[in-house]
C-alpha positions in Angstrom: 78.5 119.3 115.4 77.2 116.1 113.5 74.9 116.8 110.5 72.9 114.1 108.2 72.7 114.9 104.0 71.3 112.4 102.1 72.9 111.1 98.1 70.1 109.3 96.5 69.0 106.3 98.8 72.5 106.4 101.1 72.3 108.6 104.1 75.8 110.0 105.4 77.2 111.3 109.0 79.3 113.9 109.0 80.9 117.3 110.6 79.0 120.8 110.3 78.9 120.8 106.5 79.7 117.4 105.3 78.0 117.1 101.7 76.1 113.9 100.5 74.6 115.4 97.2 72.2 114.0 95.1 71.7 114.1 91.2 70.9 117.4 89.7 67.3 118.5 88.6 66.0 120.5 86.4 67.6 124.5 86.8 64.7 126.7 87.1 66.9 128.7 84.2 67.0 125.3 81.7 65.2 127.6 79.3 66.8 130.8 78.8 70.4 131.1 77.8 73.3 130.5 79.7 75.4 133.9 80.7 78.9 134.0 79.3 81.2 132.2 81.9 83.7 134.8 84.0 87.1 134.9 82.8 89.0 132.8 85.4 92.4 133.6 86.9 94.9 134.6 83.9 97.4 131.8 82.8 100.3 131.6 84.9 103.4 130.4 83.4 105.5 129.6 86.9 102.1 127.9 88.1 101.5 123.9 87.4 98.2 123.2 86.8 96.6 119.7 87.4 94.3 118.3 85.2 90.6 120.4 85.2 92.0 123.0 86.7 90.9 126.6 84.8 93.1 129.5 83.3 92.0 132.3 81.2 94.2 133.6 78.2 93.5 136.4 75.6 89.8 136.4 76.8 89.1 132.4 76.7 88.5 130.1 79.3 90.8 127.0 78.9 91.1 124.0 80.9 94.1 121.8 81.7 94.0 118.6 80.0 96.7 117.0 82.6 99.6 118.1 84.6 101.4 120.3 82.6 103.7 124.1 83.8 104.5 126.6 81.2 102.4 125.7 78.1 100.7 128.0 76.8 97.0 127.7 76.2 96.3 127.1 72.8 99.8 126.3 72.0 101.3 123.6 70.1 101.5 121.1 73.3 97.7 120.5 73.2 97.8 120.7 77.2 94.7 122.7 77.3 90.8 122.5 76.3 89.4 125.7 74.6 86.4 126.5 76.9 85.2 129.7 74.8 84.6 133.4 75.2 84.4 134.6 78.7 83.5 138.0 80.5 86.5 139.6 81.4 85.1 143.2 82.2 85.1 144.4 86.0 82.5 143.8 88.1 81.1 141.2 86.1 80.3 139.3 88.7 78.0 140.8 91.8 79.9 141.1 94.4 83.4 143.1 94.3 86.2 142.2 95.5 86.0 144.8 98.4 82.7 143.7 99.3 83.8 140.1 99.6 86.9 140.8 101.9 84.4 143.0 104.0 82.2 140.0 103.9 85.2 138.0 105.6 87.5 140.0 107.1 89.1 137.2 108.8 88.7 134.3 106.5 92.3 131.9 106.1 94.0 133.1 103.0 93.5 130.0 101.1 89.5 131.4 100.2 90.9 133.8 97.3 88.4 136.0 95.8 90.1 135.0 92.4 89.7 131.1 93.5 86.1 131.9 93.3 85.6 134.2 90.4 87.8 131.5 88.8 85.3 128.5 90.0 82.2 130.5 88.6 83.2 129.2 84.8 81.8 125.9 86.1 78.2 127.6 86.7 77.5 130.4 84.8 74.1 130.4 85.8 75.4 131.1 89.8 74.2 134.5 90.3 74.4 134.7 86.5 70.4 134.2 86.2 67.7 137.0 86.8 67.7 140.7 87.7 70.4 142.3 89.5 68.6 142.1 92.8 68.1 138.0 92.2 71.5 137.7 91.2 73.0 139.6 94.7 70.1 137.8 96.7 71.6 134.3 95.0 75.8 135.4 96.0 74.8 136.6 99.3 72.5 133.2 100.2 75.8 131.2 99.0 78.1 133.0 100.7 75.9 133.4 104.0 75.9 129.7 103.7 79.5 128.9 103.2 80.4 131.4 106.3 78.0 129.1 108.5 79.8 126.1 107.4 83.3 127.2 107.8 83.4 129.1 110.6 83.8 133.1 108.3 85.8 130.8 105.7 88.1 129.8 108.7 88.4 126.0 108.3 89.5 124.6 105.5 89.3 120.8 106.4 87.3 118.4 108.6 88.3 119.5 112.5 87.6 116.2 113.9 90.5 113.5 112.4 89.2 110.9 114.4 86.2 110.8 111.3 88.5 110.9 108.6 88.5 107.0 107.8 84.9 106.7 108.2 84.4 108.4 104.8 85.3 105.5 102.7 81.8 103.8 101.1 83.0 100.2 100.6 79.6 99.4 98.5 81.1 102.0 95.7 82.4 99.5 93.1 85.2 102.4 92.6 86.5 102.3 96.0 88.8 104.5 97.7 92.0 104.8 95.5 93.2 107.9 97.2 93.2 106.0 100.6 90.4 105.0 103.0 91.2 108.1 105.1 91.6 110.5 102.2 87.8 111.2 101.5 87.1 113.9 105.1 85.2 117.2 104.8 87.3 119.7 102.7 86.5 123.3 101.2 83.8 125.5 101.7 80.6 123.6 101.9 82.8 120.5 103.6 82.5 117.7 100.7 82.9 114.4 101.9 83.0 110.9 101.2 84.0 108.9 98.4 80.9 108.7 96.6 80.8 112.9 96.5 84.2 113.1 95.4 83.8 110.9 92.4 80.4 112.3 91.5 81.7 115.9 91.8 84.5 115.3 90.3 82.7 114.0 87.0 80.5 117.0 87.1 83.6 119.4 87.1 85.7 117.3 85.1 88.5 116.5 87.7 89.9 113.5 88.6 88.8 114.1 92.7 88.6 110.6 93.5 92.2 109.8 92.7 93.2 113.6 93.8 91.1 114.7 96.7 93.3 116.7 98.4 93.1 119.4 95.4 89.7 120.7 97.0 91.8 122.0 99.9 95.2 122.5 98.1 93.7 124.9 94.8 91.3 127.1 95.6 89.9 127.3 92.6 88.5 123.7 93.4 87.4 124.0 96.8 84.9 127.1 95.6 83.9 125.2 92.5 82.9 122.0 94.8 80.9 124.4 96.7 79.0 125.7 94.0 78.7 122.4 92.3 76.6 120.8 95.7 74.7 124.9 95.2 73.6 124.0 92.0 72.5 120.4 91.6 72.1 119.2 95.1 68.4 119.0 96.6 70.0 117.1 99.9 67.0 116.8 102.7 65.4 119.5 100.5 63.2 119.3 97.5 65.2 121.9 94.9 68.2 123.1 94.7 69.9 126.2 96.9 69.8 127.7 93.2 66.4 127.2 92.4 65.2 128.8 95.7 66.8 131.7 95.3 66.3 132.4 91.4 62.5 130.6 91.8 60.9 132.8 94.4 60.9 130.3 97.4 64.1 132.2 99.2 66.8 132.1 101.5 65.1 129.7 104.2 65.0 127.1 101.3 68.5 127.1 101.0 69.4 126.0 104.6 66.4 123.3 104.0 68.7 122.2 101.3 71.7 122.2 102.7 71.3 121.1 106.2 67.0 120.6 106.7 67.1 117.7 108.7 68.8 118.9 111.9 67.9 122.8 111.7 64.1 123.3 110.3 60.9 122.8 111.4 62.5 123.8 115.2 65.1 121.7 115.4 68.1 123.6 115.5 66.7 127.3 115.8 70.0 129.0 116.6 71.8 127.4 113.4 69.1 128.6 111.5 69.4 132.3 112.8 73.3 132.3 112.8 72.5 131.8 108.6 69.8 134.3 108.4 72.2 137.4 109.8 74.9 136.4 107.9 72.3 136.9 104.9 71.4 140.0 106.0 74.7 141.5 106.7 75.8 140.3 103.2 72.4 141.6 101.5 73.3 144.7 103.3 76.6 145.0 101.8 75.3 144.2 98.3 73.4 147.1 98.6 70.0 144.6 98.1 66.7 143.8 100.1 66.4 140.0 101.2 63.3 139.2 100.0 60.6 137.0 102.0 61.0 133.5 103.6 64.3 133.9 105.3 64.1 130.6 107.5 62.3 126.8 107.7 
């Protein structure tokens, strides 16, 4: 299935969930204080970590200032970037880890619950902002989302190689460094092209332009990249998938956002229906109500 996103004034083709962001707005949360970031996966000595990628260690977030494997963070190699205090307790984020491997009981192993928990550092506002019940209705509207897109977290990449060289923008005075076929659909809310990959990579502070092939290799990046296009990306919409679920409008505002031209206002009913139950099972599971709203 071909979707259309829009990023600024270029409009992109791609496969069900191919991401053409736009610039961030205005978080409907600008004003009150940011929610201490979730400690991300503990530090791994035997692991390499590329540059951006996140480790916690002795209740900090720290991120990887390049390629570096068994130096420790806050050590004497300088390898890493404090990122500050984080949450380490359990449960601090809303949905368990039970609940999200009832959620996708069949999802391709690469999806790690501790890949996302670890991504959240990025956003602390994602499901970080409200009551309980918002912050719930928020996780369950992204994940509901990201189960539409990739089949129950099933595919990881782009299905369709034949597309996989069309995603090089020659008009983008960066290029395609990583190679003209290098820039396909990857992780869970498929991002694509070269222009996304540079301009989510600057948001999250990793070199994805010259490195794309980390959203579908950590999965740590593949979830942030996902909740990067959640948070700042209005695409056919007019807010953000975060503002519509923390700012009253709901759940069908989030599929506006994320797919609006091809599924609301009638035109792809069944899509839009296929997103609403997963929000309902996964509200369900959350133990939450849905709110009002629920399609476009």
């Amino acid at each position: 299935m071909v979707k259309s996103r829009i990023l600024t004034s270029l409009s992109a083709l791609a496969l069900a969930g191919t991401v053409a962001a736009i610039l961030p707005t205005a978080s409907a949360s600008a004003t009150t204080p940011a929610p201490t970031p979730i400690c991300a996966e503990e530090w791994n000595p035997s692991k390499a970590y590329a540059g951006g990628l996140i480790a916690s260690y002795n209740g900090r977030n720290w991120r990887a200032k390049w390629w570096n494997k068994d130096n420790v963070p806050g050590g004497i190699s300088n390898n890493w970037t404090d990122k500050g205090v984080c949450d380490n307790r359990e449960g601090s984020f809303v949905v368990s880890e039970a609940q999200f491997n009832q959620m996708f009981p069949n999802r391709k192993p690469f999806y790690t619950y501790k890949g996302l928990v670890t991504a959240l550092s990025a956003y602390p506002a994602f499901a970080g902002t409200g009551d309980d019940t918002t912050k719930k209705r928020e996780a369950a509207a992204f994940l509901a989302n990201v189960s539409h897109e990739t089949g129950g977290l099933f595919h990881i990449v782009e299905v369709n190689t034949a597309n996989y060289s069309h995603y090089c923008d020659d008009n983008q005075s960066f290029g395609c460094p990583a190679g003209r076929s290098s820039y396909y659909g990857r992780g869970p809310i498929q991002l694509s092209w070269n222009y996304n990959y540079k301009t989510a990579g600057d948001a999250l502070d990793i070199d994805l332009l010259n490195f794309p092939n980390l959203v579908q290799n950590e999965a740590q990046v593949a979830w942030a990249t996902g909740i990067w296009y959640w948070m700042t990306s209005n695409g056919p919409g007019t807010m953000t998938p975060h503002q519509a679920m923390v700012g009253g409008p709901g759940f069908g505002e989030t599929i506006r956002s994320i797919n609006g031209t091809l599924e609301c206002n009638g035109g792809n009913p069944r899509q839009v229906e296929n997103r609403v139950r997963n929000y309902l099972r996964f509200t369900e599971i959350l133990g939450v109500t849905p709110g009002d709203n629920l399609r476009c």
